[in-house]
Phi, psi and omega in degrees: 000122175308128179229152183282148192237126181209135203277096169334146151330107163290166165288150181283141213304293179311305199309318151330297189296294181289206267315320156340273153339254217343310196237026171092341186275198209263117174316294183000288219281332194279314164270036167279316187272330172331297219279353192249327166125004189266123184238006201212163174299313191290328181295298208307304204266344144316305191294319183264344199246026189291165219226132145325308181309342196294336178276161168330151153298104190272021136298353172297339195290128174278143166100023183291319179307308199274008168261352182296278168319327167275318169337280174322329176283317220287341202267321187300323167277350187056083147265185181252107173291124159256126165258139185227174193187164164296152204254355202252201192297314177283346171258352179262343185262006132308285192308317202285321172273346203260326194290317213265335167285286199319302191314339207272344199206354172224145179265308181301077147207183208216177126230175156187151170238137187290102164029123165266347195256303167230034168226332175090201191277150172038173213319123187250151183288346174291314170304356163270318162282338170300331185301309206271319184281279158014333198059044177248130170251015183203086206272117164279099154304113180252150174029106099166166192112014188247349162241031191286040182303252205330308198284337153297339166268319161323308184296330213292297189317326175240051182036048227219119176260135169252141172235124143283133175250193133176182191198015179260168172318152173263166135304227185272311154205140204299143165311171207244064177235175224288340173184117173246116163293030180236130184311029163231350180288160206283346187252002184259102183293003186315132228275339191236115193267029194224031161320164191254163171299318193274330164334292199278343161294338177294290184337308192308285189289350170284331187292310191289315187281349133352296170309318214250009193047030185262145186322164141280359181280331196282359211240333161025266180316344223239337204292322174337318171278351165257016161264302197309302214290327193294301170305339187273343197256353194041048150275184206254105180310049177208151166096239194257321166299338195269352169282318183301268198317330188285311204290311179321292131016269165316307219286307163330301186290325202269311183207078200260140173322148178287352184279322162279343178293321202280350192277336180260008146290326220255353216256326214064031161231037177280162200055004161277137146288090205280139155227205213263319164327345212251340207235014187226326155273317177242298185316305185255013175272343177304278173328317188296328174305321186287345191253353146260049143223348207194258168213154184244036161272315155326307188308303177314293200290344156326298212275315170278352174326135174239290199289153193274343192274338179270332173253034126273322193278301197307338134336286183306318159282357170256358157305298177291307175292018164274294185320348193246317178297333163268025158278284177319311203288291173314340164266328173293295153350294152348293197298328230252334191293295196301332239236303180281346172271338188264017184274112202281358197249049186264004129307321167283000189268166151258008200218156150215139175194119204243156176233105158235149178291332191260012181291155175268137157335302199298332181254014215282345190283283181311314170326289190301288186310345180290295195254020141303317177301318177269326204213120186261016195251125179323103153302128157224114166249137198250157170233201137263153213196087197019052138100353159275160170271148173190125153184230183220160201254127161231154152202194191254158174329125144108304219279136179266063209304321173291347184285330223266327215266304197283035144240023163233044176299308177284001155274000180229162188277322182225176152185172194194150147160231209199176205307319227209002169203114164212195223225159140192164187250160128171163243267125227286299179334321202275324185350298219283312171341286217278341153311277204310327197279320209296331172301300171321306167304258207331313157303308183285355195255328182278138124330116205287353177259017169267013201244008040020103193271115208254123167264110152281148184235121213296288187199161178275162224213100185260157187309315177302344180276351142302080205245204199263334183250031149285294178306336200265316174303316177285021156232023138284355201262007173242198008284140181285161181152176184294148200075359174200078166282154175301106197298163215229151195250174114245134196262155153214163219030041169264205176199185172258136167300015208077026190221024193284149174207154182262176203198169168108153181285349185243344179077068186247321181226170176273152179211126197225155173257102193258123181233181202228186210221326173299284219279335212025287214263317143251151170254161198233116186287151158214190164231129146265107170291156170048047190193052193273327181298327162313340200311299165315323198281325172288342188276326170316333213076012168298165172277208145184191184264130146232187156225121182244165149245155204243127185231155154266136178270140137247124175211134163085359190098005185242145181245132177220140171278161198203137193272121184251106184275164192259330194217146170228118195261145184256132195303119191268054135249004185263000000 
């Protein structure tokens, strides 16, 4: 698929220039941070230097005091606590910090997580009455619960208090519950509004021991589980999250919980330095696995494990379910392919939104991004579902799939998410209603070049400026993630020395040796994934363009930079 190559807003030239001087470095490297919102020496050394202190007061937060506070009552009367959570990676590593703080200084509490199958996303009324026979008067919500109105008044009606975490849009109006936490309701000043669920369960547990005079030091241990989450949810890696995450970070690598220790050994990634790709590829699709294939109640005693011989057999079985789950995922995909070639006016559309009753639930989300790869258009893939349509929403740069989705309301029973991914229900009947109007929104709203798929480009960039303390500085810019990706470069006239080779178990890529025409005499190795189709023209010896991000390889115990590009354009000026 062809993609637009588009050069990001450079910095201004003095400003550039002053940040340099200021801080010694390469002009590149002074508008990589421009271009990041970093302008100053004080920015500069935050951005690069985060501090604990750096986070937010989390009273900043609105109903924080009054979740504080029930906390607090519920351990004084030895009320019965329930922690619930959500089934995927940001609700089981919420239940898993929020069960595993409380345990440490209180006994009465549980968890549960809902079903995928037959209770579906987020608070469920099976999950309320289990609260209610059990003698829990007091249900902690983690990632979900912020458009639960009915089931909260249910619980309220049968003497059951809800504390809402969340981080999804609220509706029109919040539930009627004793404190709903999330940086995004329209009355809340919390100064960063993109905490992951488990984030905002991090807040949660800083107030209270805040409160309750426990160290801060003690809440540490916890961060490992807000970097998977912060990275598994794909939120925006800057601000309060990038503190959360370098401290996450540390924590993963130095003394990561034995349930994750045992998932990044079992990933083949002991003795690696993880950083948030390696927890975006491998760490959480594991985890993500017990709760599509199976109960994502495994993933939690994963997460809580303290003995190493019990989060190994449990490593393993969320293992086999990643394997069965990229299985599935592949056929489905395969089904979901066919299904869109034989449609003839699908060059003309803007959407895609396919149903079959017998696809598994668990994947239909990894499904809907599959086929973003191919069909370049905002996806909704639907299943059947207790008697329902039910599935999940991607969509492509730029595009606000949730705003697109929520004007199709009145065809659906629930719906939920964020810019670029959300959930939805609705009556089997509506299917064909909800193809049409989404199709119709979609047309009027997207932008014919978001119908394109695009690398944005930090800067350009020539080889020789890729020395050994260019690179050491740029890899102080992470951890990456979205609003601050790894940045991606462009060369233009370079080649291959003759030592280009296809690679791969299918021969899908390249590993080329990249030289330049100034440089001759060196070469800088790289790879292209998936772009094997290229080969011959490189292998001729033309020149051409790339655009890369620049990584370190280790292999044998030895480290080297390595261009890994992303797209290669052939140069029309030869």
């Amino acid at each position: 698929m062809e993609k637009r190559w588009v050069l990001k807003q450079q910095g201004k030239k003095d400003d550039v220039e002053k940040l340099a001087k200021e801080l010694n470095i390469e002009p590149v490297l002074a508008n990589l941070l421009i271009q990041r919102g970093v302008k100053t020496f004080d920015e500069a050394r935050k951005f690069f230097r985060p501090e604990l202190s750096d986070l937010y007061d989390p009273f900043l937060m609105k109903d924080m005091n009054l979740a504080v506070e029930r906390i607090g009552k519920a351990i004084r009367n030895n009320e019965n606590i329930l922690i619930y959570g959500d089934y995927d990676v940001d609700g089981t590593t919420s239940v898993a910090l929020m069960y595993s703080f409380l345990k440490t200084f209180y006994s009465n509490i549980d968890f549960y997580v809902p079903d995928r199958y037959s209770e579906g996303y987020g608070i469920s009324i099976q999950g309320i009455n289990y609260a209610i026979d059990k003698g829990f008067s007091l249900i902690i919500a983690l990632d979900c619960g912020i458009k639960a109105n009915e089931k909260v008044d249910f619980a309220k009606k049968n003497g059951v208090d809800f504390i809402i975490c969340d981080h999804h849009y609220p509706g029109a109006e919040l539930p009627n519950a004793v404190a709903v936490l999330d940086p995004k309701r329209p009355d809340c000043n919390y100064p960063f509004k993109e905490l992951s669920g488990c984030g905002v369960g991090f807040k949660l547990i800083q107030a209270y021991s805040k409160t309750n005079n426990i160290p801060f030091e003690n809440l540490i241990e916890f961060l490992d589980l807000v970097v998977v989450s912060i990275a598994s949810d794909i939120v925006p890696i800057v601000d309060e999250n990038r503190v959360l995450a370098h401290f996450g970070l540390i924590q993963l690598n130095k003394n990561p919980r034995e349930g994750l220790k045992s998932i990044i050994n079992i990933s083949g990634l002991s003795g690696k330095t993880i950083a948030v790709e390696d927890i975006v590829f491998k760490l959480g699709p594991r985890i993500n696995a017990a709760g599509r294939m199976e109960s994502a109640h495994q993933a939690v005693e994963l997460l809580l494990a303290v003995n190493a011989a019990k989060a190994k057999t449990g490593a393993s079985s969320v293992d086999f379910f990643n394997d069965a789950r990229k299985n599935i995922d592949r056929t489905i995909t395969q089904d979901a392919l066919r299904m869109l070639s034989n449609e003839q006016d699908m060059s003309e559309k803007r959407a895609t939104v396919l149903y079959n009753s017998k696809w598994h639930k668990g994947v239909v989300g990894i499904v809907a991004s599959r086929l973003i790869e191919s069909y370049y258009r905002p996806t909704v893939i639907l299943t059947a579902s207790n008697g329902m349509a039910t599935g999940s929403a991607r969509s492509v740069t730029g595009y606000d799939i949730y705003q697109a989705i929520e004007k199709c309301s009145d065809l659906l029973e629930n719906f939920g998410g964020h810019m670029y991914a959300a959930g939805l229900t609705m009556k089997i009947d509506n299917v064909s209603k909800f193809r049409e109007r989404f199709e119709k929104i979609v047309s009027e709203t997207i932008l014919e070049e978001q119908l394109v798929p695009q690398i944005e480009i930090d800067s350009e960039l020539k080889l020789a400026e890729i020395t050994p303390k260019f690179f050491r500085i740029l890899k102080q810019f992470q951890p990456f993630g979205p609003e601050n990706m790894a940045p991606v470069f462009l060369s233009e006239n370079v080649s291959d020395n003759g030592e280009g080779r296809i690679v791969g178990p299918s021969k899908e890529h390249i590993k080329l040796g990249i030289i330049h025409e100034d440089e001759p005499f060196k070469s800088y190795p790289a790879i292209a994934f998936q772009q094997a189709n290229n080969f011959d023209y490189i292998r001729s010896g033309n020149s051409f363009d790339i655009c890369y991000s620049i990584d370190e390889n280790n292999f044998r115990e030895k480290s080297t930079i390595q261009l890994n590009i992303k797209d290669i354009k052939f140069n029309k000026r030869k």
